[in-house]
C-alpha positions as CSV (number, residue, x, y, z in Angstrom):
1,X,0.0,0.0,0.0
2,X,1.1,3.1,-1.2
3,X,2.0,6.2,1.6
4,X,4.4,7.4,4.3
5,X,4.8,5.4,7.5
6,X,7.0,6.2,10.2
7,X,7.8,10.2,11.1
8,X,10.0,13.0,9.5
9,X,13.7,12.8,11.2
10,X,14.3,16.3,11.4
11,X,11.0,17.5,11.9
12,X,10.6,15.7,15.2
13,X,14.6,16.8,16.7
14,X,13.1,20.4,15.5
15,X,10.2,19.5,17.6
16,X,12.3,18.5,20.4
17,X,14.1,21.2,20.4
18,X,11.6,23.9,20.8
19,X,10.1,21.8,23.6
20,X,13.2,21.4,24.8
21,X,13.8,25.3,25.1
22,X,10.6,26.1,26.2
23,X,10.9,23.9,29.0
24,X,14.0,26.2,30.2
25,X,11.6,29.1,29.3
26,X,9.1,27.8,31.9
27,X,11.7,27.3,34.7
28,X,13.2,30.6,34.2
29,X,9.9,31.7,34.1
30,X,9.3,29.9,37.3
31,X,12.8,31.6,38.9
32,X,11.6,35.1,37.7
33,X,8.0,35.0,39.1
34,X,9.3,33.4,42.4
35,X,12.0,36.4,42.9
36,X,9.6,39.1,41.8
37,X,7.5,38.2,44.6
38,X,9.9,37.6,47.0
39,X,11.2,41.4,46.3
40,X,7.9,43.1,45.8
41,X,6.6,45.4,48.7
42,X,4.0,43.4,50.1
43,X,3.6,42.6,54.1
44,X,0.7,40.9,55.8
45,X,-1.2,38.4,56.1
46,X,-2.7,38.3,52.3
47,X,0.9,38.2,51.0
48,X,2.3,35.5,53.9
49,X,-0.4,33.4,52.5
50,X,0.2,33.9,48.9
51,X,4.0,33.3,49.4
52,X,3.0,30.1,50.3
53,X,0.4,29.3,48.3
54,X,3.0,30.0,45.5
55,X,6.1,27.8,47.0
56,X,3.7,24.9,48.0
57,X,1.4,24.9,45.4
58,X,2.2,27.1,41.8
59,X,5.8,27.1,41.4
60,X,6.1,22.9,41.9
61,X,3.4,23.2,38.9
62,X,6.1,25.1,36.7
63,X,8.6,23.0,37.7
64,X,6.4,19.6,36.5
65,X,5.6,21.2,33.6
66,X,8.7,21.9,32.5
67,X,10.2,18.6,33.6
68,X,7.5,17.0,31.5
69,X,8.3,19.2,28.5
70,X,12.2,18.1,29.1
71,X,11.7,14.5,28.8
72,X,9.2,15.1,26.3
73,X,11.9,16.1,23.9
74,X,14.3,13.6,25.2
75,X,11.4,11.1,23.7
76,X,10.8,12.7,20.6
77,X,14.9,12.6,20.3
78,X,14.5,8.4,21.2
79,X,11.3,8.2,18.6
80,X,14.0,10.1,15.9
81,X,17.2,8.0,16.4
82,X,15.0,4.6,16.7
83,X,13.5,6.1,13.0
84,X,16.6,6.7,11.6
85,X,18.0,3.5,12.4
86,X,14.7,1.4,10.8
87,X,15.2,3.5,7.7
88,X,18.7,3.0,7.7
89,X,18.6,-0.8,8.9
90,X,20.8,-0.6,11.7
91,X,20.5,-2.1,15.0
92,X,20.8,-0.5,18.1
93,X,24.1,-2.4,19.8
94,X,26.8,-4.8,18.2
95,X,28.1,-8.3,19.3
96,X,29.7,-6.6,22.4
97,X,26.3,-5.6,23.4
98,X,27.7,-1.7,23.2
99,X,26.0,1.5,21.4
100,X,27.0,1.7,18.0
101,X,29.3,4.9,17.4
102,X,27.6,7.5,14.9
103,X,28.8,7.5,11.7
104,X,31.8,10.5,11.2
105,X,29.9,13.8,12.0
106,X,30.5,16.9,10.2
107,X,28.5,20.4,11.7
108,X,28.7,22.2,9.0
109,X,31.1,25.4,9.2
110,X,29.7,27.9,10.4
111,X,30.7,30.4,7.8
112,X,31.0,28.3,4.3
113,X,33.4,30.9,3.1
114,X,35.8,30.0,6.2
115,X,36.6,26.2,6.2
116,X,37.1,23.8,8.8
117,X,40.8,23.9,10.4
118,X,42.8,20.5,11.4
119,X,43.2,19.4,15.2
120,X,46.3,17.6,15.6
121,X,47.6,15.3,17.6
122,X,46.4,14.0,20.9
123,X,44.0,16.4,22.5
124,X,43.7,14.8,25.3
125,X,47.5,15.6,26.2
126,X,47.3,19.7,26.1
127,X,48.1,20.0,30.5
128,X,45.8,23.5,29.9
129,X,42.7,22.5,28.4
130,X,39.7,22.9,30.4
131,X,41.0,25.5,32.7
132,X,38.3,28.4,33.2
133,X,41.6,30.5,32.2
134,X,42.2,28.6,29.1
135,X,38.9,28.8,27.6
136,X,38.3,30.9,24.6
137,X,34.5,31.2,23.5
138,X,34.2,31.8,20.3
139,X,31.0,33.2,18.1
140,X,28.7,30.2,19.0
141,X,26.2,31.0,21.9
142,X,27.1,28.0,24.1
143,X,28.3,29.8,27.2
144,X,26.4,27.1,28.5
145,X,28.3,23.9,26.9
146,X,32.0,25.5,27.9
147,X,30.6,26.7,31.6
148,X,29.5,23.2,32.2
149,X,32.1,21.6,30.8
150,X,34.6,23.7,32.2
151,X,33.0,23.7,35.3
152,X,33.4,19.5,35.2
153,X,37.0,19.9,34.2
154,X,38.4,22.2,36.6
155,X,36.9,20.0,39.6
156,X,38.0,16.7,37.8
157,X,41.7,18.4,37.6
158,X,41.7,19.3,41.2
159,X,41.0,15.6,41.8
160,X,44.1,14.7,39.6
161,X,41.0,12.9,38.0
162,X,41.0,14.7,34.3
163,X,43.2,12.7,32.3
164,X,41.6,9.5,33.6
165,X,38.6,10.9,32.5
166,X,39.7,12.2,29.3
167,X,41.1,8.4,28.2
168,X,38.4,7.0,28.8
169,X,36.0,9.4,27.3
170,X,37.6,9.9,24.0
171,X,39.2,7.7,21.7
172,X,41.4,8.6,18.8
173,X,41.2,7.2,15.2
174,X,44.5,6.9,13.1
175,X,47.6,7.9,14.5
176,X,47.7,11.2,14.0
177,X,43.9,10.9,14.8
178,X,41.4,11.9,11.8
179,X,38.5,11.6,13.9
180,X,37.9,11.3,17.6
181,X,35.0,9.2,19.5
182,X,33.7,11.0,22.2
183,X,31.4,9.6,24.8
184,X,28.5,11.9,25.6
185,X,25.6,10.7,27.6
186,X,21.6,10.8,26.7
187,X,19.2,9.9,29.8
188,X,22.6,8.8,31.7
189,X,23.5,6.1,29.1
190,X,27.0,6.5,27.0
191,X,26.4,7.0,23.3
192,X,29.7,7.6,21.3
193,X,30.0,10.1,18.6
194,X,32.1,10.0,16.0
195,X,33.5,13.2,14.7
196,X,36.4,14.0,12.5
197,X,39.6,16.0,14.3
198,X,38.6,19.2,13.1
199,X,37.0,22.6,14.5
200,X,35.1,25.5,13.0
201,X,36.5,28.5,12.6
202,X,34.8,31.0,15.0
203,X,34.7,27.8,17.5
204,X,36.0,27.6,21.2
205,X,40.0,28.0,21.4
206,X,42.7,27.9,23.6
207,X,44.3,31.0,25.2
208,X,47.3,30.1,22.6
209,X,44.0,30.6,20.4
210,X,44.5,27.1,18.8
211,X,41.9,24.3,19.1
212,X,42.1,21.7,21.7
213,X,39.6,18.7,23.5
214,X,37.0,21.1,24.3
215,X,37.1,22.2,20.4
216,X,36.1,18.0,19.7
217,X,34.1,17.8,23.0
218,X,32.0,21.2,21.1
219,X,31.9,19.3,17.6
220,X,31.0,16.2,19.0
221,X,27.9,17.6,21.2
222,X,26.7,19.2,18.1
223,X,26.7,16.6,16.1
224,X,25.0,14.7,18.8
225,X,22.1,17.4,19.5
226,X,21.2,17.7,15.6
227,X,24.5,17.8,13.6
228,X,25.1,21.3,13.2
229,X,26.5,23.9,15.6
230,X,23.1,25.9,16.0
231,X,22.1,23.1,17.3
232,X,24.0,24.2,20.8
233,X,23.4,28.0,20.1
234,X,21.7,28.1,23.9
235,X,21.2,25.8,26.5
236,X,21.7,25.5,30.2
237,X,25.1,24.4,32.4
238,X,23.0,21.5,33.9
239,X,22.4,19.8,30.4
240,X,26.2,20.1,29.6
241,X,27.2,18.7,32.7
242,X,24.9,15.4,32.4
243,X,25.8,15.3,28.3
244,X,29.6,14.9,30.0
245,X,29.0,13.2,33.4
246,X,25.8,11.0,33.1
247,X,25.4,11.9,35.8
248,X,21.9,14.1,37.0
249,X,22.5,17.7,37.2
250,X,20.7,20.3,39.9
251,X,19.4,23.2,38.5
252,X,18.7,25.9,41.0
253,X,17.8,29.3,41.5
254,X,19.6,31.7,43.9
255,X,21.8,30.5,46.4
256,X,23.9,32.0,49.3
257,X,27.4,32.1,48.7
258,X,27.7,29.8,51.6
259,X,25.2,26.9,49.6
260,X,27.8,27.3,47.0
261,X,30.8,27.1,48.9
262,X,29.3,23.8,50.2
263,X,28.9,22.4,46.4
264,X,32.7,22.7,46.1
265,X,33.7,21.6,49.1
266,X,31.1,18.6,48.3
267,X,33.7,17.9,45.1
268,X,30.7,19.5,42.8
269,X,31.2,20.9,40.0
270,X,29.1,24.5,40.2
271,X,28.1,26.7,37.0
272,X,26.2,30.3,37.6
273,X,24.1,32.0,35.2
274,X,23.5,36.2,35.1
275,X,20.1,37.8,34.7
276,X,18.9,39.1,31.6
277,X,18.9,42.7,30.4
278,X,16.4,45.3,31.0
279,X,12.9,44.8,28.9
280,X,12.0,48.5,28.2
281,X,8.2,47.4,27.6
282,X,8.4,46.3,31.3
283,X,9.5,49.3,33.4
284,X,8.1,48.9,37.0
285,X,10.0,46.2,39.6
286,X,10.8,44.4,36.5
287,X,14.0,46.3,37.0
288,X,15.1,44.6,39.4
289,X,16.0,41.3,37.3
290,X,18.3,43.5,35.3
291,X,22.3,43.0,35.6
292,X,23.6,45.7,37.8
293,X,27.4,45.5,36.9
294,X,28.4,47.1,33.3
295,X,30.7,44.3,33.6
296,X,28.9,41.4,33.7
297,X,27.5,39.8,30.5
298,X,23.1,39.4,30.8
299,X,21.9,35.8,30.3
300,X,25.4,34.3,30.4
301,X,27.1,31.2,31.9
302,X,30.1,31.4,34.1
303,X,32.6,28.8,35.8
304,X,32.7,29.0,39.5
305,X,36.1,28.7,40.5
306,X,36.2,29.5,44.0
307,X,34.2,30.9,47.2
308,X,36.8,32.5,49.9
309,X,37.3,35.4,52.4
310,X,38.6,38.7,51.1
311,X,41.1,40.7,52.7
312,X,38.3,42.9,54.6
313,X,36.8,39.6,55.9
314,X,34.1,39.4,53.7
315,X,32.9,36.1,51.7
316,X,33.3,36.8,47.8
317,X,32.6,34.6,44.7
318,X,35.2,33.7,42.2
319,X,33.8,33.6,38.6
320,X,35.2,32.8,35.2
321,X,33.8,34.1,32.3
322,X,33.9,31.3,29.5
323,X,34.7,34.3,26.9
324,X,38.2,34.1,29.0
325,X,40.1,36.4,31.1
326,X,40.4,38.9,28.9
327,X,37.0,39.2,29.0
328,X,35.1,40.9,25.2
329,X,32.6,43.6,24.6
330,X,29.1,42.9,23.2
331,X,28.0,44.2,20.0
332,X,26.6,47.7,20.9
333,X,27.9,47.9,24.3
334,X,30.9,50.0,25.1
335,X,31.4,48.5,28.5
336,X,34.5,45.8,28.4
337,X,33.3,42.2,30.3
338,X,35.2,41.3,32.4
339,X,36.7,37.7,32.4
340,X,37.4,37.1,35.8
341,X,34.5,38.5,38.7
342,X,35.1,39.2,42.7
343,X,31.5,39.1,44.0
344,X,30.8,39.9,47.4
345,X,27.1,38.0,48.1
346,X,25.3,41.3,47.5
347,X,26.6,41.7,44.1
348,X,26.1,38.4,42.9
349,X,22.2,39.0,44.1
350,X,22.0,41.5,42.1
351,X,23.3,39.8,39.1
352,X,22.6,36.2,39.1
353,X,19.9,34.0,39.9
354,X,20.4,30.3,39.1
355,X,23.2,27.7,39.4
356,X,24.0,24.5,38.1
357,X,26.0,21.5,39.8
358,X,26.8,17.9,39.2
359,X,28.4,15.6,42.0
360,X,31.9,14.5,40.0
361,X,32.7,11.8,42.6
């Protein structure tokens, strides 16, 4: 019988994809509501209960919903890979009852006019990568891919853990390597992507502003999220720390320098992200969710590196800016970013307002 059976590939990762954003939509949504009324002038008894009301009873309906969205998308993902393998006839494991690696992925550049440049030689040995200090973002929005990673890396490094992870994690091709498997995770199960040993031009560098792991670990996840490297033009920390780990991520909203500081000392690996910028057509206490430092860089990722005392005795935040610590300046904005941040708790109120960790151990 004549007809189309099955589902359109692309259509349904595009699918996933959207619900996949909108589900971070709904829980910065949820982190924006719940600070605006924790901030707005409102005593009594009327707001005590609606306070409550809210934590106990609205916000927890956010969070399902966007939960539900999340592995919503991680399903249509499943329905997609399980349809391109019955149009393609492959099976899902070989003898060795292991995932099949991709086929050799190749994200398109993302300017056709600049070509792909060469990675040489094991990766994996470069005693710098991964360093918040090393990390050069480049002009794809995945703050959040680097920060997460990043964030893994620096913690696995202070365990003398990172090449360990590295070895096992990725596996060269050819000697020099032409491609590199890399073992991301989906739903806490390994899948190995296959990728060839090169980087896009305009992708994440070094600070000797050559490629290194993190230029493969970038191809690789977005190969793995749809094969091209729009494809990881926005996320969250938490999602690039469970693609790495397989491990399940926390995704919070403001915490106290001191709930951080415990994260590290717990061997996490901690992530921040800033606030966004001011929304002229919303010019009352929406204000207040605005970044307050010309420094800092609205709706950004950065590493957390430390939490100590000051010289004055007071508890600051150590942040690294994936863009590195030379920090940038945005398009329009003649304010320089700074790449390396000394937040006393105050300040990083007033400019951040969720974080992301993942237990490395």
């Amino acid at each position: 019988m004549p007809g189309f059976y099955g589902a359109d590939i692309e259509q349904l990762r595009a699918l996933a994809r959207t619900m996949s954003q909108h589900s971070g939509k709904m829980v910065s949504l949820s982190m924006e509501l719940g600070q605006l009324l924790s901030r707005a002038p409102w005593d009594g008894h009327d707001a005590t209960r609606f306070r409550a009301a809210w934590d106990s009873e609205h916000r927890p309906v956010l969070k399902r919903i966007a939960a539900e969205l999340q592995s919503q998308a991680q399903q249509l993902n499943r329905n997609a890979d399980e349809q391109d393998k019955a149009s393609s006839g492959a099976s899902g494991s070989d003898s060795s009852g292991k995932p099949d690696s991709n086929p050799p992925g190749d994200p398109g550049p993302l300017d056709p006019d600049r070509p792909d440049v060469d990675v040489p030689g094991d990766v994996r040995e470069d005693p710098d990568a991964g360093d918040p200090s090393d990390i050069r973002q480049g002009q794809i929005g995945d703050c959040w891919l680097l920060a997460g990673i990043g964030s893994v890396a620096q913690t696995l490094e202070r365990e003398g853990k990172l090449d360990e992870f590295l070895a096992e994690h990725m596996r060269p091709v050819g000697d020099p390597p032409t491609h590199w498997v890399v073992t991301l995770y989906e739903d806490g199960k390994p899948v190995e992507v296959t990728v060839e040993a090169k980087s896009t031009e305009g992708g994440v560098r070094g600070a000797d502003g050559q490629p290194n792991w993190l230029s493969i670990y970038e191809r690789a996840a977005a190969e793995h999220r749809g094969g091209s490297y729009d494809d990881i033009d926005g996320g969250h920390s938490s999602d690039a720390m469970e693609l790495m780990t397989g491990k399940s991520a926390d995704k919070d909203g403001e915490l106290d320098l001191d709930e951080i500081e415990d994260k590290l000392g717990d061997g996490q690996a901690v992530s921040v992200g800033s606030q966004d910028t001011k929304d002229d057509d919303f010019d009352w206490f929406w204000d207040s969710d605005e970044v307050s430092r010309d420094d800092v860089v609205p709706n950004h990722a950065y590493m957390v590196v430390d939490v100590k005392t000051n010289d004055d005795g007071e508890k600051v935040v150590i942040l690294a800016n994936p863009w590195g610590p030379a920090g940038g300046h945005m398009a329009g904005d003649d304010h320089l970013k700074s790449g390396t941040l000394e937040l006393t708790e105050d300040e990083y109120k007033e400019n951040f307002d969720s974080v992301y960790s993942v237990d490395t151990k």
